[in-house]
C-alpha positions in Angstrom: -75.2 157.0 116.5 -76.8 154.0 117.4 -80.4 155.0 116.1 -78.8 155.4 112.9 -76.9 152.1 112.5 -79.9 150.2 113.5 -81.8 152.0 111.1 -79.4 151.0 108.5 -79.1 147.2 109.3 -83.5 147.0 109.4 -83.2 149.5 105.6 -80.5 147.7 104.3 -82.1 144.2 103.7 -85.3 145.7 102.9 -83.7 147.9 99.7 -81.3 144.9 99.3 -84.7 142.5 98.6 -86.7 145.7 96.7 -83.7 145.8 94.2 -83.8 142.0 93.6 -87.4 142.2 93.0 -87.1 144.9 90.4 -84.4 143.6 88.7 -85.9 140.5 88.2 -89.2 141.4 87.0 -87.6 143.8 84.4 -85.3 140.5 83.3 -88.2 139.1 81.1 -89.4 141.8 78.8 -90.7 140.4 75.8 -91.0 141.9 72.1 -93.5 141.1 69.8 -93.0 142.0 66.0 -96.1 141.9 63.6 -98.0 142.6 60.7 -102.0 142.9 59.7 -104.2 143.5 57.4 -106.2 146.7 58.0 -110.3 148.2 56.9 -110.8 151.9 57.8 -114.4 152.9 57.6 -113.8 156.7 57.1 -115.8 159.6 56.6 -114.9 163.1 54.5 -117.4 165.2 57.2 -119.9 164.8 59.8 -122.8 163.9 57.1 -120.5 160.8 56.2 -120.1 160.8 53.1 -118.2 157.3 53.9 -116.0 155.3 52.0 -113.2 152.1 52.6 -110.1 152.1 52.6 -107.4 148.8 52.8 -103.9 148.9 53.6 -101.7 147.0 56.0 -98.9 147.8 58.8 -96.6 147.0 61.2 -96.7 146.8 65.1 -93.8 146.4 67.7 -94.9 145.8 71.3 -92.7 145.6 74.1 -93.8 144.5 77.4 -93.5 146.4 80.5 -95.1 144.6 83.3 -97.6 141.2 83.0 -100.3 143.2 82.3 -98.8 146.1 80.3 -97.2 146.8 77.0 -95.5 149.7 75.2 -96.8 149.7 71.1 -96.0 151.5 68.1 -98.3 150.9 65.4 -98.1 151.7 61.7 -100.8 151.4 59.6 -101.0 152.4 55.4 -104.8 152.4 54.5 -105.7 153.2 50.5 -109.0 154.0 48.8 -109.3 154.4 44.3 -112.4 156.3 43.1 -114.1 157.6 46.3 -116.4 159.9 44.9 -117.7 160.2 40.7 -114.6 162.4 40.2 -112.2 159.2 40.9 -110.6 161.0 43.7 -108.1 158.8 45.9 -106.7 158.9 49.4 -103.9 156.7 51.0 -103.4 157.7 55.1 -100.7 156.4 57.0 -101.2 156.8 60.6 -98.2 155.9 63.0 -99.9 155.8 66.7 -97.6 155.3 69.9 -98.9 154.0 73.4 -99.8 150.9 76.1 -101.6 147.8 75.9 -103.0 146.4 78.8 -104.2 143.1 79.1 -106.0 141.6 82.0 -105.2 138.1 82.0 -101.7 136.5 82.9 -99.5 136.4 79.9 -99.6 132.0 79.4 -103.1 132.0 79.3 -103.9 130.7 75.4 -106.8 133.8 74.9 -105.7 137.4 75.3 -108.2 140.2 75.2 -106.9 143.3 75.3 -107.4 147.2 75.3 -105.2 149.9 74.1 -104.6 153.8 73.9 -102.3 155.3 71.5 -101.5 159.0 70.6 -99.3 160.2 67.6 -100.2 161.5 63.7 -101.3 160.8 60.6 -100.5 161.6 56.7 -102.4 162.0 54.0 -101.3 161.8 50.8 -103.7 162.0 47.2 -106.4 163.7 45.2 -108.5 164.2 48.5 -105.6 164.9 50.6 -106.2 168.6 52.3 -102.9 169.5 50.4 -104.7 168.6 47.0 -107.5 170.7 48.3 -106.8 173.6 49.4 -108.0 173.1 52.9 -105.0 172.7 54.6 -101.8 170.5 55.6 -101.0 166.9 55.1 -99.7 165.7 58.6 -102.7 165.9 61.7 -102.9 164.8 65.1 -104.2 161.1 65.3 -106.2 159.2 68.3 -106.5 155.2 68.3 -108.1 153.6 71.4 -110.1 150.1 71.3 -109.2 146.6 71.5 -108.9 143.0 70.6 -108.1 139.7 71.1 -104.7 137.8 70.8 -104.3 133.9 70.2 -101.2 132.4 71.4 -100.4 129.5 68.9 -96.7 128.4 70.9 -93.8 129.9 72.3 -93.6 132.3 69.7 -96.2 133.0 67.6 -99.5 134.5 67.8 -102.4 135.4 66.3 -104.9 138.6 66.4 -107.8 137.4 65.1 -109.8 140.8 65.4 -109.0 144.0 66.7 -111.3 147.2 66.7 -110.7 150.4 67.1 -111.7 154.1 66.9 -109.1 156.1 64.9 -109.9 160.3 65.3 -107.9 162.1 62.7 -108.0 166.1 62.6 -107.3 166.7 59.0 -109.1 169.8 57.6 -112.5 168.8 55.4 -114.4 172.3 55.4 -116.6 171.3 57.7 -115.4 170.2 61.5 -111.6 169.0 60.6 -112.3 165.6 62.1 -112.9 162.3 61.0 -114.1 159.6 63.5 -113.3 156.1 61.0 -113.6 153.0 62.4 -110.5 150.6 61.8 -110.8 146.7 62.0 -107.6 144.4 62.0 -106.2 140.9 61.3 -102.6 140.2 62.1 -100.2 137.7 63.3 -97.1 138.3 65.7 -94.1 136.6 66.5 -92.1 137.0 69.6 -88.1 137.7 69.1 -87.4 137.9 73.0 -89.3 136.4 75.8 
């Protein structure tokens, strides 16, 4: 009986203080709403066959740790006479996943790296529906990174973010497209 009460009294503190800890790191998570402006470099198969499309979006980040964030991404790319024929492609990709940056949050210059996972939607004359090759909705990758500019409290700045966006829609060839996305957006904090 006595092993097990001292055991208690030398656990009990220690929990008490892990708790506290916890609880007081997860006080302070802060969420960041914003918008860009998005270039796609994308490809109809592996012999290019490249062409541009613009669009904007939408990103929400919430932060988990210093170092680590939660995003969803949106992003609504379009592109008007891509080949002689005047076909036309507008893809919306909506990508979920973390952030990671290495510095501490206050420090004015952010670089970051990210990995997100989720799908992507083609709509169009060059859509795989409008082909014949297949279905609209596909599998979508987006890993790179960027750099984040804090301008106060609550607003900040991502001056340039690049990234690698895989999509699988079907193109006759090897149903994958390996585009090239650059970004320009600003972001304002709601909660800190």
């Amino acid at each position: 009986m006595f092993r097990i009460q001292s055991r208690t009294h030398f656990l009990l503190p220690i929990l008490a203080a892990a708790l506290t800890t916890g609880a007081a790191a997860q006080s302070s998570h802060p969420i960041d709403l914003g918008a860009n402006y998005t270039y796609i470099r994308s490809n109809t198969g592996p012999d290019c066959g490249c062409f541009a499309l613009n669009g904007g979006g939408a990103l929400v980040q919430y932060g988990l740790s210093r170092h680590l964030a939660a995003v969803a991404d949106l992003n609504v790319t379009h592109a008007s006479n891509i080949t002689t024929e005047g076909y036309t492609l507008t893809q919306t990709a909506y990508t979920f996943g973390a952030r990671y940056t290495p510095v501490a949050p206050e420090y004015q210059i952010q670089p970051f790296g990210e990995f997100l996972v989720g799908a992507a939607h083609a709509s169009g004359t060059l859509a795989p529906s409008s082909t014949g090759l297949g279905g609209s909705n596909t599998f979508a990758l987006q890993t790179g990174g960027g750099v984040r500019v804090l301008l106060g409290n609550r607003l900040m700045v991502e001056p340039i973010r690049a990234d690698y966006l895989m999509t699988k829609f079907a193109n006759n060839t090897n149903d994958r497209q390996n585009d090239f996305r650059l970004s320009i957006g600003v972001l304002f904090r709601i909660k800190r």
